[in-house]
C-alpha positions, 0 to 999 in steps of 0.5 A: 480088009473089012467085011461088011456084015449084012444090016440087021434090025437094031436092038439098042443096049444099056451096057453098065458102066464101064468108066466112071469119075467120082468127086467129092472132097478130101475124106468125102468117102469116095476110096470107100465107095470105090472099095465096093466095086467088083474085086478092085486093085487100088492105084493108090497114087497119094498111098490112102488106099494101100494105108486102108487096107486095100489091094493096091500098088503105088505107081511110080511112072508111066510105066508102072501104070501101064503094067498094071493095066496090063497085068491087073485082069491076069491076077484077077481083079476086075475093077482099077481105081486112079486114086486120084487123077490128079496125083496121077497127073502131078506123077506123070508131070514130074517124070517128064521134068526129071528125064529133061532136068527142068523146072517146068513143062514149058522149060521141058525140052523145045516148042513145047515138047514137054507138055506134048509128052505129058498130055501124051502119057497121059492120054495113052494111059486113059486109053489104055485102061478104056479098051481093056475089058476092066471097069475103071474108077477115076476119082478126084478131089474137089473143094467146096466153093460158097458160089459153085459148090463142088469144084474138081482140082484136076484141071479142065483140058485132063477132065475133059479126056477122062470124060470124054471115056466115062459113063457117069459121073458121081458126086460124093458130099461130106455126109458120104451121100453119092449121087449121080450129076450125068449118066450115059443111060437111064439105067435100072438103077436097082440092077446095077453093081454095087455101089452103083445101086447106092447111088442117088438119083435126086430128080427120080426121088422128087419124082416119086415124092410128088407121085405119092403125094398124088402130084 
């Protein structure tokens, strides 16, 4: 049963970021920037990180995945890093096919079980990692298009359940220059933890130039 605590005056929080996307193109630098978050533990889904250097593991099925996410905090790291979601994705996607022996999602079991037990994976996995107490870092590839600009591969229905759990979300440029494109709050950026207080915000730097120049 729940017990209903008595109103209190509220006092609203900036808690840092917990969940955040990074995008940028292949070799944009975003396992780098990654790299400098508090004690992470790689994911390495396309082996970059584990190839660098870094601390990680390669997944090999759902499971895996849920076992570092379990595991991780216990060993000591405090931050996980998908690297990347789409690879994380194309993984989950070929688990489903292999156990159903079928060529596609569709073709994976009847009325459309395949794709329910692969949206389902993946979901549990972005929850999972969402009510641990690890700060996560998503990170996925983009290719440039003249029009657009920046356009993330990872299609939009698997974007939208990482960003409906993430606080910000980070753009990373072929000269390795990150700045933000949406954040949850208006934080001091300066108090941040790194890399976050490396990040750009380009609306408050043309905000203090023209203050400067005393417009």
């Amino acid at each position: 049963m729940i017990k209903v605590s008595k109103f209190q005056e509220i006092k609203l929080q900036k808690p840092d970021p917990q969940a955040i996307v990074v995008y940028g193109e292949p070799m944009a630098g975003k396992t780098t920037f990654a790299g400098k978050a508090n004690k992470p533990l790689f994911l390495s889904f396309d082996g970059n990180a584990d190839n660098a250097g870094y601390n990680a593991v390669r997944p090999k099925s759902f499971q895996d995945v849920m076992d570092v996410i379990e595991q991780a905090p216990e060993a000591g790291y405090k931050t996980v890093v998908i690297d990347t979601a789409e690879d994380m994705a194309n993984m989950l996607e070929l688990e489903v096919l292999e156990n159903h022996n079928a060529n596609s999602l569709k073709e994976a079991g009847d009325y459309g079980a395949g794709f329910g037990e692969f949206n389902k994976a993946f979901s549990n996995i972005i929850n999972a990692l969402t009510t641990s107490d690890l700060t996560v870092y998503y990170l996925l590839r983009a290719n440039m298009d003249d029009e657009e600009g920046l356009v993330i591969v990872l299609k939009p229905k698997l974007f939208n359940v990482i960003g409906g759990y993430s606080d910000a979300l980070i753009e990373i440029n072929n000269k390795h220059e990150a700045k933000w494109k949406k954040r949850r709050y208006e934080w001091d950026d300066s108090k941040l933890p790194a890399p976050l207080n490396t990040v750009v915000d380009k609306n408050k730097k043309s905000a203090q130039a023209l203050e400067s120049m005393g417009l």
